[in-house]
N, C-alpha and C positions, 0 to 999 in steps of 0.2 A: 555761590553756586547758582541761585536764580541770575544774576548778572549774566554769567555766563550761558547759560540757556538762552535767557531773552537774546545775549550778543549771536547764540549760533541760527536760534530763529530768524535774526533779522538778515542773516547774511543767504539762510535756506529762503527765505521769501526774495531779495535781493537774483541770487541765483535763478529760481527760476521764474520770475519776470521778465529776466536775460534770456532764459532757452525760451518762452514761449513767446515774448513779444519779437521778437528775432525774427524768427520765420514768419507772424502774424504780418509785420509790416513790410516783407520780403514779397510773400505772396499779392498783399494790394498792391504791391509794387507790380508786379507782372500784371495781374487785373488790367489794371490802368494803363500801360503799358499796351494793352492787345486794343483798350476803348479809346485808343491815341492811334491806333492802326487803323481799327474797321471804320471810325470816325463819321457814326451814324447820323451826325449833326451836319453832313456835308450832303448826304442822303435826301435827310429831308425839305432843306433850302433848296435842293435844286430843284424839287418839285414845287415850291412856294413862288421861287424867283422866279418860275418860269410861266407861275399863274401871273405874276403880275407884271410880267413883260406882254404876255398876250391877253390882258386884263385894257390896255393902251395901247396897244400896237397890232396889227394886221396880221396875221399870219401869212397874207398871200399879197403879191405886188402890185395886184389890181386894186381899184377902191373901194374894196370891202368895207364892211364896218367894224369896227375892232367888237369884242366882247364886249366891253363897257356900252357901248353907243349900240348896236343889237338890242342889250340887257333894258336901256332907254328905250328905246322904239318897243321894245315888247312893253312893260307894263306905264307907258306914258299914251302910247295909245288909243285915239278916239273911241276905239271898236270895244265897247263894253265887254267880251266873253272874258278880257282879262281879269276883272273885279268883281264882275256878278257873282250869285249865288253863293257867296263865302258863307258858312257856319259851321257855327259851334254846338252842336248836340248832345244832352244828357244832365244839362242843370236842373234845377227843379222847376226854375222861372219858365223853363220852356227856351227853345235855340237861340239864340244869340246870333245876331246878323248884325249887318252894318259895311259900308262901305270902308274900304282901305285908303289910307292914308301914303302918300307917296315920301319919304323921308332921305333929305340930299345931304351929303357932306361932296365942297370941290375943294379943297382946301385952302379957301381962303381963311375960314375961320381960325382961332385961335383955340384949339381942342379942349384947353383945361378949362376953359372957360362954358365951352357947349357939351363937359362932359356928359352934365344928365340931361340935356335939352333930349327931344326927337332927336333932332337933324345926325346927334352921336348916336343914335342907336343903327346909324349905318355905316359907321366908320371905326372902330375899336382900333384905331392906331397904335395907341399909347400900348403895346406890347409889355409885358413882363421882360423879355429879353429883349433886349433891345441895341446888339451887339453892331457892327459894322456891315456885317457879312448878309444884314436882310434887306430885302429891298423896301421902299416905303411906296404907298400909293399914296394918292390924295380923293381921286375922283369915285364916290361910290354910290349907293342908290339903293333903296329898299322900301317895301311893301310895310306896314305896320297899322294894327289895329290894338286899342288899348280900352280894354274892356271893365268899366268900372265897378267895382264890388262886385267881383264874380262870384266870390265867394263871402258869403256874408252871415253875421254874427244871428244865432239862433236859428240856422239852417243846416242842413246838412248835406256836403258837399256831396257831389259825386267822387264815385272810387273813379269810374273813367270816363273819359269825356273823343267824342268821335268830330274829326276836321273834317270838312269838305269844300269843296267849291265846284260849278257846274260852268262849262261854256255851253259858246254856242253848237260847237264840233260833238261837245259827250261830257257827261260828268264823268269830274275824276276815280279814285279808288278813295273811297273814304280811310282817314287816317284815328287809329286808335291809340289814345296815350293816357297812361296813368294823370289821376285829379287828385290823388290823397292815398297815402299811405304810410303803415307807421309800422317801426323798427319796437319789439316787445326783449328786451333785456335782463337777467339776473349776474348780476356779478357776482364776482369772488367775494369773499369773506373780508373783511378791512377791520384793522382793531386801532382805537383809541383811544390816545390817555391823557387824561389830566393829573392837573394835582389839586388833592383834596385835603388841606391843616400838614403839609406837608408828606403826605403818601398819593402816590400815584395810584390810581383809581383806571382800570382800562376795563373794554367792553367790547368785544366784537360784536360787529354788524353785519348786517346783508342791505348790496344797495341793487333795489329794481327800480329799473326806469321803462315809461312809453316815451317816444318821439314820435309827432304826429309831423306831416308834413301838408302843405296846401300847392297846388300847382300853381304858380305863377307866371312862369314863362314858356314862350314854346319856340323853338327856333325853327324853319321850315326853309323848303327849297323847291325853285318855281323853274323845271325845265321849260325847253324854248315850244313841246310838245302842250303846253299847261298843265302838266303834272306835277301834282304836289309828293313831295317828300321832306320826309327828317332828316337835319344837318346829322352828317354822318357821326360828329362827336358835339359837346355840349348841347343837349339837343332842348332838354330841360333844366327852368331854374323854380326852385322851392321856397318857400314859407317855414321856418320849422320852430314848432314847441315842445320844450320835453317835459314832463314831469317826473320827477325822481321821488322814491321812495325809499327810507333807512329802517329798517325794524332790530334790535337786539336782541342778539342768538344767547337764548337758554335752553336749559336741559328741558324746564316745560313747557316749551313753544316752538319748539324744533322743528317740530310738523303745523307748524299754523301758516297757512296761507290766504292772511288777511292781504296784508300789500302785495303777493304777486296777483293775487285777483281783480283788485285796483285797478294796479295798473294794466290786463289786460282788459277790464273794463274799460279803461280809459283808449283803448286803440278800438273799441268801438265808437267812438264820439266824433261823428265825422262834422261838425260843425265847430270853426276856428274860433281864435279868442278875441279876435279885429276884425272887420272888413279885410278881403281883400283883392288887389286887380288882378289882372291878368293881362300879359302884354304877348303878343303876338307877331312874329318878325316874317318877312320873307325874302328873300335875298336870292342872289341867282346861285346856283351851285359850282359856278367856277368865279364868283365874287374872289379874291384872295383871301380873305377873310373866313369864309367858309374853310378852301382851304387847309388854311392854316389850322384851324380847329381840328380838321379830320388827319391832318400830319401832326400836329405838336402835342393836341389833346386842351381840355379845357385853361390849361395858365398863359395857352399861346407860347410856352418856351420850349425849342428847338433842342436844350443841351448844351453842355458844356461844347468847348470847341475841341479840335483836336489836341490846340497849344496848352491847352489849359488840362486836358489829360495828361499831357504830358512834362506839365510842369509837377503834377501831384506825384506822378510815379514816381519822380526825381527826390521829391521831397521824403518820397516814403523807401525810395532806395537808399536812401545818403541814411534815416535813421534805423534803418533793418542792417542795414551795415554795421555802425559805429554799436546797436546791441549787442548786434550776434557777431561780428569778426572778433573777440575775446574767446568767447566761446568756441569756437573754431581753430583758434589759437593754442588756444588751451590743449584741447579734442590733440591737435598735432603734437604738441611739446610730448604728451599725456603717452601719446602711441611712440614718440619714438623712445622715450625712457624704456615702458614696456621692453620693446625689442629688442634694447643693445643691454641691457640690465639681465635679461634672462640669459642671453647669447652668454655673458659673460660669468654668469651664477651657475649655466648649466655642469654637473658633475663630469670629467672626463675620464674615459675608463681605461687603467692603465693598460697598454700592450706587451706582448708577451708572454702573460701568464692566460694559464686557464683552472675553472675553476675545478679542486678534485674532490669527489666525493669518497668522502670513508666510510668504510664499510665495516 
């Protein structure tokens, strides 16, 4: 009897596996299928490729200077309003100045070799994606100041820290960006078990966590006006430490909040567990590079392609098929029995007579 059970269960679980993954991979089928049509990956290359065609090349037939060679003549130079009065406001030490640093990639070099040199902090070629369909520069050029122990061990950092830089024409708008800040966390409830001379032993817990973070990076962008601005995407890069906290839920400590105190103690501690730098970039806003950041987002990838949309939908049509056309099959066999079975069961009333009633 159990035999049989378990054999009807496993054919009720079997079943509807069928009805529901059927339509599941039916529908990603369509999905991918419309991301193989609107083919947003094509969207946004044309705006990249087209940064880095006019990145080298002229726009106009005269001898203009292309972007790239402008973007030189602007922060190469003699006329100091380019460099001067750069800082950094809101340390403890007091501003942070310093003259900028010019950093080239022409590609000659051999990139995996100068990945962490300077000279790569202005050329991130090495893309995540790195498909056919993108164009590559070589020649590129960037501003960079790298600020040693900005943040340093028994201090406490600023929460935010203000850019600036002055020409000769006007100071710019000073720029405001977080220097530290931290994420305060209670999870879910988590239980675990050991084993204890043979008996499992379990214990729920509660886990809080702080993650402090320190500013490290700042990515920045220098119109042809000297105005400073934030890269429209990846604009900051981070430091991060977390501290995690586990406490064991009892009936008589249900209400104790020792470790979530802790740890919001602990998001007040704005001084890190290292030294640490801070590197500062400035790039032209139509760099490709930039670009690319502000269309792809921080991994540099662009998307699937279209072909590759639509090799998945293929893949998820061929098995939304072979689940569900059974089912379907079935569904039909199912409907016409129904119809010609009743057709043929139904009673037929003879003619001729009628019914009489006695009285």
């Amino acid at each position: 009897m159990s035999s049989t059970a378990g054999g009807n269960r496993s054919r009720m679980c079997c079943l509807v596996m069928v009805v529901v993954l059927g339509p599941v991979f039916l529908i990603a089928s369509a999905v991918y299928y419309i991301k193989a049509l609107q083919d947003e990956r094509s969207e946004l290359l044309d705006t990249y490729n087209e940064a880095v065609r006019l990145w080298h090349n002229s726009s106009s037939k005269h001898s203009e200077p292309t972007i790239y060679e402008a973007w030189e003549i602007q922060i190469s130079s003699s006329d100091p309003s380019v460099l001067t009065g750069f800082t950094l406001e809101g340390f403890p030490s007091g501003p942070k100045t310093g003259d900028l640093q010019i950093a080239r990639a022409t590609g000659d070099e051999d990139y995996s070799d100068i990945l962490y040199s300077h000279a790569r902090i202005a050329l991130p070629s090495l893309y995540d994606d790195n498909d056919d369909d993108i164009s590559e520069y070589e020649q590129s050029m960037c501003l960079f100041k790298q600020y040693s122990n900005a943040h340093k061990i028994g201090t406490a950092s600023p929460q935010t820290i203000t850019i600036s830089h002055s020409s000769v024409a006007s100071p710019s708008i000073p720029i405001t960006v977080k220097a530290f800040e931290c994420d305060y966390k209670k999870s879910t409830k988590v239980r675990e078990c050991v084993n204890v001379d043979g008996r499992q032993m379990c214990t729920n817990y509660e886990i809080v966590s702080a993650t402090r973070r320190w500013l490290t990076g700042v990515k920045l962008t220098l119109d042809p006006s000297n105005e400073l601005a934030l890269q429209d995407s990846c604009a900051t890069t981070w430091s991060t430490d977390s501290d995690v906290w586990k406490t064991a839920i009892h009936s008589e400590n249900k209400d104790d909040e020792t470790e979530e105190n802790a740890a919001k103690a602990r998001c007040q501690e704005l001084d890190p567990p290292r030294n640490l730098d801070l590197l500062v970039t400035i790039r032209s806003p139509k760099d490709p590079y930039a670009v690319a950041a502000a269309e792809a987002g921080c991994d540099y990838d662009f998307g699937p392609t279209a072909e590759e949309h639509l090799r998945l939908a293929n893949v998820f049509m061929w098995i939304g098929s072979v689940l569900f056309s059974p089912v379907v099959f079935c569904g039909f066999v199912y409907a016409l029995h129904r119809t010609f079975c009743h057709k043929a069961k139904d009673p037929v009333e003879p003619q001729g007579f009628s019914s009489v009633q006695m009285t």
